[in-house]
N, C-alpha and C positions, 0 to 999 in steps of 0.2 A: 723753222727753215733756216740752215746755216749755209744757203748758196744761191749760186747766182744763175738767172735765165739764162740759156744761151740765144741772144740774138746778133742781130746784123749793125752795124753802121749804117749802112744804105737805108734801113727801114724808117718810115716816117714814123714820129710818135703813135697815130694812130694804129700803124703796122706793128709796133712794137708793144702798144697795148693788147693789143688781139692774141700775140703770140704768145705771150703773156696769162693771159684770161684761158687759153688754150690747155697751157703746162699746169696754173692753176685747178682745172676740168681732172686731168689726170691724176695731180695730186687728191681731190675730192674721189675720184673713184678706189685707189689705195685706201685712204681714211675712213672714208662716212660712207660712199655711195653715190653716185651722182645719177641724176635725169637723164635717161640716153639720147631724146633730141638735143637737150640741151650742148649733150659733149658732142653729140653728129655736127650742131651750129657751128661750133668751136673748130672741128676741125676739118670741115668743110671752111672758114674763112681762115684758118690756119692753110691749109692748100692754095685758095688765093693768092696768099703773099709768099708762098715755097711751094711752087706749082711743081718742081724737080725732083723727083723718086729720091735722087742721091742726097741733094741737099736736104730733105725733108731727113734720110735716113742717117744722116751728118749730126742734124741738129738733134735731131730726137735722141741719138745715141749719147750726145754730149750730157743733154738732159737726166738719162738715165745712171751716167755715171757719177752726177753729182749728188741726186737724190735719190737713185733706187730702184724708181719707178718707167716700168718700160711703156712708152708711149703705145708703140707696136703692140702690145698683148693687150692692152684695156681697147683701142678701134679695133682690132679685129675682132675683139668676144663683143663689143659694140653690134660691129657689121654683122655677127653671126648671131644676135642676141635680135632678129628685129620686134619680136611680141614680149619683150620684157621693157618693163616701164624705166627702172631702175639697173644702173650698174654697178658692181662693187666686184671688189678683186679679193 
C-alpha cells in the first residue's frame, strides 16, 4: 500500500480508526475475500461517523482514486449478496 486514507481533521482518533478499519474491509474484499458481516460492521460504523450520502460519496471516491478499489461496488454486491458468507470482487 503506497497511499494514504482519506479522513477528516475533525474525526477523533477513534473516528479515524474505524474509517480506517473500514477502507482496510475493502481492500481485503479486492485481495483475499472478506466475511460479509464483518464488512456490513465496518460499514455500518463507517455511516456513523459520515452519516452524509455526499460526504460518504466524497470520501469513498477519494479512496478509490488512490488505490483502485471502489467502495461503492464491494457494499452493494455486500447488500445484494445477503446468503453469501464470504465476499471477494
Amino acid at each position: 500500500m503506497d497511499y494514504q486514507y482519506p479522513i477528516l481533521i475533525d474525526w477523533s482518533t477513534e473516528e479515524t480508526v474505524d474509517v480506517i478499519a473500514f477502507f482496510e474491509c475493502i481492500e481485503k474484499a479486492y485481495e483475499k475475500g472478506i466475511n460479509r458481516s464483518r464488512l456490513m460492521d465496518a460499514y455500518r460504523r463507517f455511516k456513523e461517523i459520515v452519516p452524509s450520502k455526499a460526504e460518504e460519496k466524497k470520501i469513498c471516491n477519494e479512496f478509490e482514486e488512490v488505490s483502485g478499489y471502489s467502495s461503492y461496488r464491494v457494499v452493494k454486491k455486500a447488500k445484494e449478496s445477503e446468503d453469501v458468507l464470504t465476499i471477494k470482487m
